[in-house]
DSSP file (Angstrom, degrees, kcal/mol; ACC not computed):
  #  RESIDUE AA STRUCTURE BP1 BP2  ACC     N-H-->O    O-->H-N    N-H-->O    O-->H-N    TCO  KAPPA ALPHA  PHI   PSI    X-CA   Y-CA   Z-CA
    1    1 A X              0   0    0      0, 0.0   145,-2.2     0, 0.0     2,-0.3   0.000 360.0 360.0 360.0 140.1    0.0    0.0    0.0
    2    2 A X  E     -AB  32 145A   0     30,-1.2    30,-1.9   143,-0.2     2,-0.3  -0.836 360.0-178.0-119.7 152.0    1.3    3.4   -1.0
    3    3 A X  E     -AB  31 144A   0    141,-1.9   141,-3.3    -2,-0.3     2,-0.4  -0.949  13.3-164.2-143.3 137.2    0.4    6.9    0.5
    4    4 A X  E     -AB  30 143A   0     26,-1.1    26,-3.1    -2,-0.3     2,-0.6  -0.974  20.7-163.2-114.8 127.2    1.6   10.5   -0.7
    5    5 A X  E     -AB  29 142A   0    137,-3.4   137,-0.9    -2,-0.4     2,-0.8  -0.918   5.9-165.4-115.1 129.6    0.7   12.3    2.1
    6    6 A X  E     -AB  28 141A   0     -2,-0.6    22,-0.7    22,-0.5     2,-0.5  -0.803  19.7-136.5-116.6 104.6    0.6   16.5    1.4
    7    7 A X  E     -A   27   0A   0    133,-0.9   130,-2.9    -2,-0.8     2,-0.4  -0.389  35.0-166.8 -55.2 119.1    0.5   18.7    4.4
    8    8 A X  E     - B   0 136A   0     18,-3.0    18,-0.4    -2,-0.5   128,-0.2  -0.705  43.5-151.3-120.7 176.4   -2.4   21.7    3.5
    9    9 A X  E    S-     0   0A   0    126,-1.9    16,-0.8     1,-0.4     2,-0.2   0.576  91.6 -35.1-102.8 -38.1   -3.5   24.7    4.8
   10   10 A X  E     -CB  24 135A   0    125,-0.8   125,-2.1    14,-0.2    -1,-0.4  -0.784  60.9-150.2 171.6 150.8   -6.8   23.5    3.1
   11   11 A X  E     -CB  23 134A   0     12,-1.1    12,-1.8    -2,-0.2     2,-0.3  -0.827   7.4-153.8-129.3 171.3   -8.3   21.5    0.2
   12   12 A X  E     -C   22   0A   0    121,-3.0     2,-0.3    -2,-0.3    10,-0.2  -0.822   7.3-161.2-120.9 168.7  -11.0   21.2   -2.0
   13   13 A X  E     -C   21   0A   0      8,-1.8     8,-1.1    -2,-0.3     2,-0.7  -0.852   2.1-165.2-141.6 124.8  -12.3   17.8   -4.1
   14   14 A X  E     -C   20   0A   0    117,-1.7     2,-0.6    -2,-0.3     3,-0.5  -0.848  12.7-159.3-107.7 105.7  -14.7   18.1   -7.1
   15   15 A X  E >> S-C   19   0A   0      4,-3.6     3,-4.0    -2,-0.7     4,-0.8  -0.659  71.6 -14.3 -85.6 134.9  -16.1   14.6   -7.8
   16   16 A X  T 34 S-     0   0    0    113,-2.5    -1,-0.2    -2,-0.6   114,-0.1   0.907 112.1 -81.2  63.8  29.0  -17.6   14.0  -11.4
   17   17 A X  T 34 S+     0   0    0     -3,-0.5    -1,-0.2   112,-0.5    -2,-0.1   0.569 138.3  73.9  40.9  21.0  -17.5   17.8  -11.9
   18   18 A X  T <4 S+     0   0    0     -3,-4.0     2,-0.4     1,-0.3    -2,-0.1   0.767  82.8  58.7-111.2 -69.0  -20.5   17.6  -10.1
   19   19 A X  E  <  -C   15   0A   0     -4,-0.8    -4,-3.6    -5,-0.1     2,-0.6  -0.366  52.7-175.5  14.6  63.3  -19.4   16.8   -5.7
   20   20 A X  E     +C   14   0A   0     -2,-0.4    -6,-0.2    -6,-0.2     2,-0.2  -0.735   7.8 171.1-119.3  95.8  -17.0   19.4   -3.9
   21   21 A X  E     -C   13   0A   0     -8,-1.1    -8,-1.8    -2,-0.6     2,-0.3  -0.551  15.3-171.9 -76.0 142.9  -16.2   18.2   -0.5
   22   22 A X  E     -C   12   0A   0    -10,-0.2     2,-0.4    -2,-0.2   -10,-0.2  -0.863  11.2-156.8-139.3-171.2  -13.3   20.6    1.3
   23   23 A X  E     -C   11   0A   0    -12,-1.8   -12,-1.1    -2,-0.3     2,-0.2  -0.938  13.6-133.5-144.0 152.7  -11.0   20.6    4.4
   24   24 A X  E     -C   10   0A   0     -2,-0.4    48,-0.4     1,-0.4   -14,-0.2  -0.338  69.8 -26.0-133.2 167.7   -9.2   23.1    6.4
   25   25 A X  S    S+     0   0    0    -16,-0.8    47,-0.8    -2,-0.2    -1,-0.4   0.125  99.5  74.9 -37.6 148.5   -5.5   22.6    7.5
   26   26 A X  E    S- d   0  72A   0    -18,-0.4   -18,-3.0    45,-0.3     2,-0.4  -0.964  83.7 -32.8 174.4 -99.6   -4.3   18.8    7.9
   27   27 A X  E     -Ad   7  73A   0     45,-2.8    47,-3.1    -2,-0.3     2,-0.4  -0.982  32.8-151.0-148.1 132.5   -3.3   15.9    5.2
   28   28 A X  E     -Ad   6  74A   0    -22,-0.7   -22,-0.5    -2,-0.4     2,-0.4  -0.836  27.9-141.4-109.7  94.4   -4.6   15.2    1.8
   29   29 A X  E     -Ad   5  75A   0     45,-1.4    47,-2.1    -2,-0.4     2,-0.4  -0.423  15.2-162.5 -15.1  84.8   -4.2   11.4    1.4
   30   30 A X  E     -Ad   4  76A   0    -26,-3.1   -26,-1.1    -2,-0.4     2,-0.5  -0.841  28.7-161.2 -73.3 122.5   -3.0    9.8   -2.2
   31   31 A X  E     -Ad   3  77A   0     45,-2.5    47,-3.2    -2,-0.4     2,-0.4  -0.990   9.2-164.6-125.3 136.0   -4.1    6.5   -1.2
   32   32 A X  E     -A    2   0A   0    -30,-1.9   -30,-1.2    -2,-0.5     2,-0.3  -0.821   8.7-164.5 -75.0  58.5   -2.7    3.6   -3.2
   33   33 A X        -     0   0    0     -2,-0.4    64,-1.4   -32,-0.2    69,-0.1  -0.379   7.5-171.5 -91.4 122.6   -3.8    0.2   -3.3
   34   34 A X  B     -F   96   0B   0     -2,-0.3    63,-0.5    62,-0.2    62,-0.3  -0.310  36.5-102.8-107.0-148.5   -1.5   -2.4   -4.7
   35   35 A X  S    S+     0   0    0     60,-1.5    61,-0.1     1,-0.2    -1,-0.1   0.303 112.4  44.4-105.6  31.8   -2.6   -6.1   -5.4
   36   36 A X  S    S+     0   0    0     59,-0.2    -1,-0.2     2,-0.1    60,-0.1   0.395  86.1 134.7-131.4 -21.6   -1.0   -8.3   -2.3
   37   37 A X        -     0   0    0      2,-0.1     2,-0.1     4,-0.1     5,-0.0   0.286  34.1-171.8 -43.8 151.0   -2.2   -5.6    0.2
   38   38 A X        -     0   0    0      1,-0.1    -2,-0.1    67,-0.0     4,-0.1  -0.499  38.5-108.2-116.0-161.3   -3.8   -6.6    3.5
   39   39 A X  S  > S+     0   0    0      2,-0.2     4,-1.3     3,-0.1     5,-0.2   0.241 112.4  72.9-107.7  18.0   -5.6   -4.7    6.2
   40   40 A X  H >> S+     0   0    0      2,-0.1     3,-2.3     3,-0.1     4,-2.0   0.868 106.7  38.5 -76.1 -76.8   -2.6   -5.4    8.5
   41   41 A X  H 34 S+     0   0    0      1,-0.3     4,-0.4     2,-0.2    -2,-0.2   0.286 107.6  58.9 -81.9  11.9   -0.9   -2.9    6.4
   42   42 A X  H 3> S+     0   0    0      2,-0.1     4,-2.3     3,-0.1     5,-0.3   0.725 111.1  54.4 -77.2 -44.9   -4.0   -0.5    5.9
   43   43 A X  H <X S+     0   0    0     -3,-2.3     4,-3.5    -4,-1.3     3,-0.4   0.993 105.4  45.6 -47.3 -66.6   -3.6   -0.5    9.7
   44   44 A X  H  X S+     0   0    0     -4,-2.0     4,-2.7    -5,-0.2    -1,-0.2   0.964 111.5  46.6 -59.3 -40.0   -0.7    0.3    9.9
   45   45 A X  H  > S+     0   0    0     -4,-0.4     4,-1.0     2,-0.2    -1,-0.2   0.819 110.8  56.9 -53.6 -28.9   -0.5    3.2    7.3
   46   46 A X  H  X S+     0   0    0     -4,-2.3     4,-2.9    -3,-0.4     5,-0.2   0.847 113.6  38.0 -76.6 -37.9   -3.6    4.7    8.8
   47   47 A X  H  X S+     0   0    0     -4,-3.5     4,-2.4    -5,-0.3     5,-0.4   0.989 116.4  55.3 -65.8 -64.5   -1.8    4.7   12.2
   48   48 A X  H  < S+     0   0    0     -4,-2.7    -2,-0.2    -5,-0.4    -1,-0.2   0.689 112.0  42.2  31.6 -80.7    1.2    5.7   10.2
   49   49 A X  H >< S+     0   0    0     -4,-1.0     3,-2.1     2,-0.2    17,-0.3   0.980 112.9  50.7-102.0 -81.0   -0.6    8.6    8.7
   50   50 A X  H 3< S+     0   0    0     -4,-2.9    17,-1.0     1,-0.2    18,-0.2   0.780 122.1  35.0 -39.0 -44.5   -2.6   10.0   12.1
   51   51 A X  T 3< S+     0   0    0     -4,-2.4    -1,-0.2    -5,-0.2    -2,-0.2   0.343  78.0 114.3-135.9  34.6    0.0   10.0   13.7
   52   52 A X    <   -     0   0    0     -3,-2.1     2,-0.5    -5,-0.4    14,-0.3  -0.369  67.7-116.2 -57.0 148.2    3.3   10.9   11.9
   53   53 A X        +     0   0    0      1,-0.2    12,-0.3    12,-0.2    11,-0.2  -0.358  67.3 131.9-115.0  68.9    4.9   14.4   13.2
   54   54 A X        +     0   0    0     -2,-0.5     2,-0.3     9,-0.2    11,-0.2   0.272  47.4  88.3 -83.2  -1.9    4.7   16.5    9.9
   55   55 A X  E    S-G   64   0C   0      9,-0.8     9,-2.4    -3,-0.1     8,-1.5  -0.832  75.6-117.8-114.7 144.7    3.1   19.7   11.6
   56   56 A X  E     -G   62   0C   0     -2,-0.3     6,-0.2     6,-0.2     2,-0.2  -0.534  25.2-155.9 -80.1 161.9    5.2   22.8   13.3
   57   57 A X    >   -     0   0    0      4,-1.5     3,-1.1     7,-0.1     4,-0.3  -0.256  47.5 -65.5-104.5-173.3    4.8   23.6   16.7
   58   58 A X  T 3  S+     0   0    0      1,-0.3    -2,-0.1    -2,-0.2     0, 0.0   0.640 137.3  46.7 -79.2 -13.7    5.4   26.8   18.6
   59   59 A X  T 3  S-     0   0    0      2,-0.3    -1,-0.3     1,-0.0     3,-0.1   0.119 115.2-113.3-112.2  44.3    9.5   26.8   17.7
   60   60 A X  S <  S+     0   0    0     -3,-1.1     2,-0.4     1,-0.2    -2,-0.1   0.834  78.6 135.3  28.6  40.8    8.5   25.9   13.8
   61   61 A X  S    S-     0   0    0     -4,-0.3    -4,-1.5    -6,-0.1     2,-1.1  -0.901  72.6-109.5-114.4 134.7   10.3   22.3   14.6
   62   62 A X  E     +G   56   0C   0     -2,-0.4    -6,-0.2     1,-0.2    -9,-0.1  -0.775  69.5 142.7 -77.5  94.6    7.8   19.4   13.0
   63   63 A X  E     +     0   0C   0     -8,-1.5    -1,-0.2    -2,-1.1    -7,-0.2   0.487  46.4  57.4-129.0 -38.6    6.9   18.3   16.4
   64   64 A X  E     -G   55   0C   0     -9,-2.4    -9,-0.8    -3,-0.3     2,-0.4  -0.015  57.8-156.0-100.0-171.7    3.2   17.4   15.9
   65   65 A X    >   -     0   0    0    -12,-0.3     3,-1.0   -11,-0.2     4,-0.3  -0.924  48.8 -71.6-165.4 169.6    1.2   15.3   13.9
   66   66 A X  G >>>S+     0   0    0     -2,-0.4     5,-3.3   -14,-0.3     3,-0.6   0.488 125.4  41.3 -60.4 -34.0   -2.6   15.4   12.8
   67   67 A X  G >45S+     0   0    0    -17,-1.0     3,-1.3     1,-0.3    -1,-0.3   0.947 104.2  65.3 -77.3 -41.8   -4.3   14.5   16.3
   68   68 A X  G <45S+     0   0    0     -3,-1.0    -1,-0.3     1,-0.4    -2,-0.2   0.762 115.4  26.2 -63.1 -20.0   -2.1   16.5   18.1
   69   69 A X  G <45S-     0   0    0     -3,-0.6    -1,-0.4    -4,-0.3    -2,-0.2   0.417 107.7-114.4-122.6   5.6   -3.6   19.9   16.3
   70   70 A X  T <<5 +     0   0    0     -3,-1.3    -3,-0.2    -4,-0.6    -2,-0.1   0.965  57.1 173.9  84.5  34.0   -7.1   18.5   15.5
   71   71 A X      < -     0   0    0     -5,-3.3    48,-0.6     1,-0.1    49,-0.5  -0.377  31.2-101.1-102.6-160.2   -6.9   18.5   11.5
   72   72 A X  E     -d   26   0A   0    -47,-0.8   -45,-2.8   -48,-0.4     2,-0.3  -0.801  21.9-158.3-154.2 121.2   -8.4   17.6    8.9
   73   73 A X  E     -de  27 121A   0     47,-1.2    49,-2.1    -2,-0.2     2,-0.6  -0.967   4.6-173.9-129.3 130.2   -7.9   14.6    6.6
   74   74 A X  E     -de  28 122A   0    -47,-3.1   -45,-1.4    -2,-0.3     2,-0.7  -0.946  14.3-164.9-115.8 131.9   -9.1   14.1    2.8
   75   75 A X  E     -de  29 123A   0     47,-2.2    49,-1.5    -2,-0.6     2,-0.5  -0.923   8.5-179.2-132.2 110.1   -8.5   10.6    1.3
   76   76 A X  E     -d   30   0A   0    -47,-2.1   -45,-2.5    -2,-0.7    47,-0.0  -0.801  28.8-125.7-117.4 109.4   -8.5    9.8   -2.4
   77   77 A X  E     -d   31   0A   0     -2,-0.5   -45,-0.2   -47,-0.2    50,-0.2  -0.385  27.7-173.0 -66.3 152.2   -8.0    6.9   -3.5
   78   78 A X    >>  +     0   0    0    -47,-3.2     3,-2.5   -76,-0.1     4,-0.6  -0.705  18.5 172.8 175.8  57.4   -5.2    6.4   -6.3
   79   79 A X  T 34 S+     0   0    0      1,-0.3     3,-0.3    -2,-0.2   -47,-0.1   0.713  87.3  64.8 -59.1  -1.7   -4.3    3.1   -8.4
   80   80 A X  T 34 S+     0   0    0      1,-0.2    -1,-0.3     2,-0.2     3,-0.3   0.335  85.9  72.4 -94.0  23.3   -1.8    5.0  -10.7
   81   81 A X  T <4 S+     0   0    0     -3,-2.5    -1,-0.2     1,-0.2    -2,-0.2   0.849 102.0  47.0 -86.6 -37.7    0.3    5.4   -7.0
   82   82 A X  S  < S+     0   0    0     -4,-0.6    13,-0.7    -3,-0.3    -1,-0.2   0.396  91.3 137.5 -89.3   1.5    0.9    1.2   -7.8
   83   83 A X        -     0   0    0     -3,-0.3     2,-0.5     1,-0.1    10,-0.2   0.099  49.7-136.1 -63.2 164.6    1.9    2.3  -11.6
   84   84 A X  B     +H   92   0D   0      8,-1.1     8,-1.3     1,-0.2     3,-0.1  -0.989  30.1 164.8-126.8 112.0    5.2    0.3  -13.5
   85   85 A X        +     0   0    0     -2,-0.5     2,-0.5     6,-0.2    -1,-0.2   0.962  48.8 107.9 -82.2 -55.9    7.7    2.5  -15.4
   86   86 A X  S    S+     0   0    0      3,-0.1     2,-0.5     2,-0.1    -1,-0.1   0.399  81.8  33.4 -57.5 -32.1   10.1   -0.1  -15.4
   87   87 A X  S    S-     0   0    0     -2,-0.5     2,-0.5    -3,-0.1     3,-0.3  -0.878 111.5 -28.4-140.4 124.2    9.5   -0.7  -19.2
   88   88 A X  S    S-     0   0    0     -2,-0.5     3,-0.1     1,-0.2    -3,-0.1  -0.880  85.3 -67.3  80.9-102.0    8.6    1.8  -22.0
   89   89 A X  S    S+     0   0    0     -2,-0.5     2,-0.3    -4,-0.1    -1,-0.2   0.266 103.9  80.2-161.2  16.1    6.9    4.7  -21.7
   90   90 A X  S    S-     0   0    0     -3,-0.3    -1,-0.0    -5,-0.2    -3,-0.0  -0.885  79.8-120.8-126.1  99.9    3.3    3.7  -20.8
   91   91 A X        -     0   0    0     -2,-0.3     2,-0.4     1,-0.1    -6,-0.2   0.472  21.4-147.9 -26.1 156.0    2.8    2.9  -17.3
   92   92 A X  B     -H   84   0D   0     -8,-1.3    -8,-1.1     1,-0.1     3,-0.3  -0.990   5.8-162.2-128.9 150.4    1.4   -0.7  -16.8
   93   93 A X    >   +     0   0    0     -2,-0.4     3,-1.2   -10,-0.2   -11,-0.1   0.326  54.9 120.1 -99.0  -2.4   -1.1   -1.1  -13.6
   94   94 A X  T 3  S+     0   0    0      1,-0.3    -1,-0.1   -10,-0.1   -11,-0.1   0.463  71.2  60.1 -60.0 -27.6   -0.9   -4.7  -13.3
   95   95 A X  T 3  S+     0   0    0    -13,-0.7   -60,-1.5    -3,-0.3     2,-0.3   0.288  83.7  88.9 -85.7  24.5    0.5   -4.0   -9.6
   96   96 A X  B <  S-F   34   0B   0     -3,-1.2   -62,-0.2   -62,-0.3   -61,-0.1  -0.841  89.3-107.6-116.7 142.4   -2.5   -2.2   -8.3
   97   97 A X        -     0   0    0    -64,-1.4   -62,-0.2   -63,-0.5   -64,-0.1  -0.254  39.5 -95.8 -80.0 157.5   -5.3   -4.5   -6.7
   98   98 A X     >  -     0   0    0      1,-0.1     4,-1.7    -2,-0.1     3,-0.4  -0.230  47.5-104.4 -54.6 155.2   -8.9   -5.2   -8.7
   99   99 A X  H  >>S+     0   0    0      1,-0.2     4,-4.9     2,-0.2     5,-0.5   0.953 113.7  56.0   6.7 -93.0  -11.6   -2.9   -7.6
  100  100 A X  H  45S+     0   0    0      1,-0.3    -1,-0.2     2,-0.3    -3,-0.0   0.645 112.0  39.0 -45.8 -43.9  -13.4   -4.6   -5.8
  101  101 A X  H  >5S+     0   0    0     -3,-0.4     4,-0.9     2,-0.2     3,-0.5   0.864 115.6  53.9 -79.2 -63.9  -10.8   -5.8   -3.4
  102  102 A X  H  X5S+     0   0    0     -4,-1.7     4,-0.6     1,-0.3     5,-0.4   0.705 102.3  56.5 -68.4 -32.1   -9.0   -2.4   -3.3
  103  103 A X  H  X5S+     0   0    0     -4,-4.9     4,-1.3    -5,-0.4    -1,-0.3   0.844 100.3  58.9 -83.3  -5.9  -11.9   -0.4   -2.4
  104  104 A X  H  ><S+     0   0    0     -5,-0.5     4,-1.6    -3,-0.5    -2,-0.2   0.929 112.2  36.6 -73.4 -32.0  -12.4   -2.5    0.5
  105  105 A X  H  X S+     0   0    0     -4,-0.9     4,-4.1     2,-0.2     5,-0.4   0.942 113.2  57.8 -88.6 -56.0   -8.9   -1.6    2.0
  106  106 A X  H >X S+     0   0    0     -4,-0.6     3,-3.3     1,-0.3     4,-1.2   0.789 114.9  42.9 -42.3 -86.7   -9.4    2.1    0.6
  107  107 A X  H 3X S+     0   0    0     -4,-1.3     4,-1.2    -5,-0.4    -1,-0.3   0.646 113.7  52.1 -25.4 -56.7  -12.8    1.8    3.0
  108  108 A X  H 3X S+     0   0    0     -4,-1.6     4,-2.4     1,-0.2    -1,-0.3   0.670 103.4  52.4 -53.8 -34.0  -11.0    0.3    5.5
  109  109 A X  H <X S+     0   0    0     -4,-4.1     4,-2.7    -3,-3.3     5,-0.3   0.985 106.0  55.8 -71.9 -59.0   -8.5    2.7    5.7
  110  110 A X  H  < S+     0   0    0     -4,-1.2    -2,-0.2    -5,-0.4    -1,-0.2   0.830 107.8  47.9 -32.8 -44.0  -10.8    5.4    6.1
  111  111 A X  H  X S+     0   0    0     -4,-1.2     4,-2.2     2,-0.1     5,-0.2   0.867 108.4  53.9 -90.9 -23.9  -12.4    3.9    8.9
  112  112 A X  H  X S+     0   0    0     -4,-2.4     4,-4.0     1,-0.2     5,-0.3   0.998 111.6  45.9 -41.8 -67.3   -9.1    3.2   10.7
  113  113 A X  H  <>S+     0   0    0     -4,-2.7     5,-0.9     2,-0.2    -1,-0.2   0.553 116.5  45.8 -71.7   2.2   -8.1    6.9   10.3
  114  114 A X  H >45S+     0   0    0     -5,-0.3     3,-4.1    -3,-0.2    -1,-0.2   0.801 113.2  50.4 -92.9 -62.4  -11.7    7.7   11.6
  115  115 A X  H 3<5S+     0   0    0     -4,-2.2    -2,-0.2     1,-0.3    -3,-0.2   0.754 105.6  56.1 -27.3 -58.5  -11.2    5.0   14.4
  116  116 A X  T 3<5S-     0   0    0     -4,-4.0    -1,-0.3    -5,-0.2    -3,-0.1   0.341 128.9 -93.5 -71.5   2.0   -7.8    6.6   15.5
  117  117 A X  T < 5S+     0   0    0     -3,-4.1    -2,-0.2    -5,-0.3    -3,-0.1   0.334  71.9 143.2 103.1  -8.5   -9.6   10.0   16.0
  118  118 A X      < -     0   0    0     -5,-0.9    -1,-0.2     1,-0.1   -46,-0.1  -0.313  33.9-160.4 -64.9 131.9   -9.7   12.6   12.9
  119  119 A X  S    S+     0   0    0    -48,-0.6     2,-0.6     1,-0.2    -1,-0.1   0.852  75.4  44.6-100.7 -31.2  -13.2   14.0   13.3
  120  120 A X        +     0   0    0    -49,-0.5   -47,-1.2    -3,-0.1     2,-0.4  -0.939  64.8 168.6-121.5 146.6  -13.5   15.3    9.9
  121  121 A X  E     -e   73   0A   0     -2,-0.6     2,-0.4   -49,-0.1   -47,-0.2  -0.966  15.1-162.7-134.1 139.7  -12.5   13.0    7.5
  122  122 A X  E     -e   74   0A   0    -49,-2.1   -47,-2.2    -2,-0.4     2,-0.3  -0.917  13.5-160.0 -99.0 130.7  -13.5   13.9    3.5
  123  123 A X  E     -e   75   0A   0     -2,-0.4   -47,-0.2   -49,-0.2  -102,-0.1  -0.996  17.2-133.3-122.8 146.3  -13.4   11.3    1.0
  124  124 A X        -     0   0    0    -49,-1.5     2,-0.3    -2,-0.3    -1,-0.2   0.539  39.7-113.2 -33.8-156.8  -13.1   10.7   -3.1
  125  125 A X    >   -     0   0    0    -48,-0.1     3,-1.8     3,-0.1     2,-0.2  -0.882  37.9-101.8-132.7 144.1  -15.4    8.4   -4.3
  126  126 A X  T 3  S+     0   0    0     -2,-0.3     3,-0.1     1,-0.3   -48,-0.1  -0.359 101.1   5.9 -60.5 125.1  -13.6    5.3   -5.7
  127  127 A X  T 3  S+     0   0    0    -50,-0.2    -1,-0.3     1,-0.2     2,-0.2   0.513  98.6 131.3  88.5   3.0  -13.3    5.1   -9.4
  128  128 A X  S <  S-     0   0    0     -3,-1.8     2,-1.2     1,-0.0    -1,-0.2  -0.449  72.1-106.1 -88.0 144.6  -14.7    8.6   -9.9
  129  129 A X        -     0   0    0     -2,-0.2  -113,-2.5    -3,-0.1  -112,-0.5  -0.693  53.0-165.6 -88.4  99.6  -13.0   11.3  -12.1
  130  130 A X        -     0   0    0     -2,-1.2     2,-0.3  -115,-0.2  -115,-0.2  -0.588  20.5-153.5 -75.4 143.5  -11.7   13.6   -9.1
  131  131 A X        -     0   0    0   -117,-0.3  -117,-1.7    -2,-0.2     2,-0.7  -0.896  17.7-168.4 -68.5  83.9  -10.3   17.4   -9.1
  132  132 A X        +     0   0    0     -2,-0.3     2,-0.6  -119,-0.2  -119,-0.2  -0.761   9.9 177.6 -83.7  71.0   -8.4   17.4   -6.6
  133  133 A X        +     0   0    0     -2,-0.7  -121,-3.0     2,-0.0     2,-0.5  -0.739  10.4 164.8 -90.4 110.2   -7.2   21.1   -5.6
  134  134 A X  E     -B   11   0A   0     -2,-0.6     2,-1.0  -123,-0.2  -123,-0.2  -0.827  39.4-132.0-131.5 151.2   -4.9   22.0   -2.5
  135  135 A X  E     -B   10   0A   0   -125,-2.1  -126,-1.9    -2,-0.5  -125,-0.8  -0.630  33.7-143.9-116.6  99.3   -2.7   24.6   -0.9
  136  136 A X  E     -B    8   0A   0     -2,-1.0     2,-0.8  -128,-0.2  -128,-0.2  -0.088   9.0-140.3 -37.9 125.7    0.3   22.8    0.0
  137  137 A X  E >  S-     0   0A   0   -130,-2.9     3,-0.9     3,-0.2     2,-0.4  -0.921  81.3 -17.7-102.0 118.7    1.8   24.0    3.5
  138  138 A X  E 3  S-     0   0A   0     -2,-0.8     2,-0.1     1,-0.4    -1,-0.1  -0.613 100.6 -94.5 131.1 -73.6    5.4   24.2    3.4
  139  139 A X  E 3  S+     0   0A   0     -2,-0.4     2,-0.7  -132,-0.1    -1,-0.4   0.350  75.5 163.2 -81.2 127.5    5.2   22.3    0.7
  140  140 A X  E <   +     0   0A   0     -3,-0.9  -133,-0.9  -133,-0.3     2,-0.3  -0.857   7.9 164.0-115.1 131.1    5.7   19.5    3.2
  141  141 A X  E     -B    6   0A   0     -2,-0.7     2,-0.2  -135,-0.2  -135,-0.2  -0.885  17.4-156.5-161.8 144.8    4.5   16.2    1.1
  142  142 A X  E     -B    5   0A   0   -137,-0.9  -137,-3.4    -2,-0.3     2,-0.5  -0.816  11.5-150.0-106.7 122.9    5.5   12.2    2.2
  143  143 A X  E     +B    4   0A   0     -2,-0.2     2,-0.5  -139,-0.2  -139,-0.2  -0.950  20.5 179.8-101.3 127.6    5.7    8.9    0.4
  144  144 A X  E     +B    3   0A   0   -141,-3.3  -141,-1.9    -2,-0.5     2,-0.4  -0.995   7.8 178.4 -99.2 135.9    4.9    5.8    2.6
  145  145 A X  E  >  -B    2   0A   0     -2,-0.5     4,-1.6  -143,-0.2     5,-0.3  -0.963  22.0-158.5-110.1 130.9    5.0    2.5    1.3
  146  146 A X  H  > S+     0   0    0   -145,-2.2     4,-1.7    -2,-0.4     5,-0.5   0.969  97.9  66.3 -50.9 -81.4    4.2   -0.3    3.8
  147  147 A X  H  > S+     0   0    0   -146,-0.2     4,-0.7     3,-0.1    -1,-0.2   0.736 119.9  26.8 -23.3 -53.3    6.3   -2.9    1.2
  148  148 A X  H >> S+     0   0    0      1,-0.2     3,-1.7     2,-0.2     4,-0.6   0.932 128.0  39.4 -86.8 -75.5    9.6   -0.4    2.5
  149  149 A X  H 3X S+     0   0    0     -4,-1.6     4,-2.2     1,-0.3    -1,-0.2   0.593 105.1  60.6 -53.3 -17.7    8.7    0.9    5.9
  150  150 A X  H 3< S+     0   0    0     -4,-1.7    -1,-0.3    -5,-0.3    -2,-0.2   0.729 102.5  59.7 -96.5 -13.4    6.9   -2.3    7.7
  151  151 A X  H << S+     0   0    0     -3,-1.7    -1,-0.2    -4,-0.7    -2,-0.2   0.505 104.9  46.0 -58.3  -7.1   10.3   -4.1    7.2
  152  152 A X  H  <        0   0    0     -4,-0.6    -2,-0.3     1,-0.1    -1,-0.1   0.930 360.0 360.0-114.1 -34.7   11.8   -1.8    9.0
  153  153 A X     <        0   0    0     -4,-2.2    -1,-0.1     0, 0.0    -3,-0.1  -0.199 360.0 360.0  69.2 360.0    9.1   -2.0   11.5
């Protein structure tokens, strides 16, 4: 499972041109699903994610992380995160999980990060043509992958 995590000052989401869900300061969520993932490692990314310490504190030192100021999280889910360059010049997707499967963990993850305490949580809709617009703080942005970080673990 992959996550780009983007610290904002605040975002918006337009689903289907039609849908505009927004957020005020926290993390906008690339969420990645690939095709071996489990919910062990949805857990863990959602924990991960709540409570990484990506936000300044009073001496601008990244001391905090998303409970600790009470933000705000928008989570969109993101199969090209699972994409293969490796050969040619047109991504293949072949490591990103089916649908069906990957929305489950995508849900799941969402209710983890609800579960861990973010009280407004925004979501995409799976499989949906998204507009995704943010103002980047810092610009602070994060890759996780569970494959590299839960070995180290």
């Amino acid at each position: 499972m992959k996550a780009i995590l983007q610290r904002v000052k605040k975002a918006e989401i337009t689903i289907n041109s039609e849908i505009k869900r927004n957020i005020s300061q926290g993390l906008v969520v690339l969420l990645g699903v690939a095709e071996n993932d489990t919910e062990k490692q949805a857990d863990f990314l959602a924990d991960k994610t709540v409570n990484l310490r990506i936000f300044s504190d009073e001496n601008d030192k990244m001391n905090l992380s998303l409970s600790d100021i009470d933000g705000d999280m928008l989570i969109v889910s993101n199969f090209t995160l699972c994409a293969d360059c490796s050969h040619g010049r047109r991504p293949a997707f072949t490591n990103a999980a089916r649908p069906e499967p990957a929305n489950k963990l995508y849900e799941h993850f969402v209710a983890k990060v609800k579960e861990f305490g973010v009280k407004n949580v925004m979501t995409g809709e799976f499989g949906a043509y998204m507009l995704v617009s943010i103002d980047n703080d810092g610009p602070v942005t994060i890759i996780l992958d569970t494959d590299e970080i839960m070995k180290k673990a």
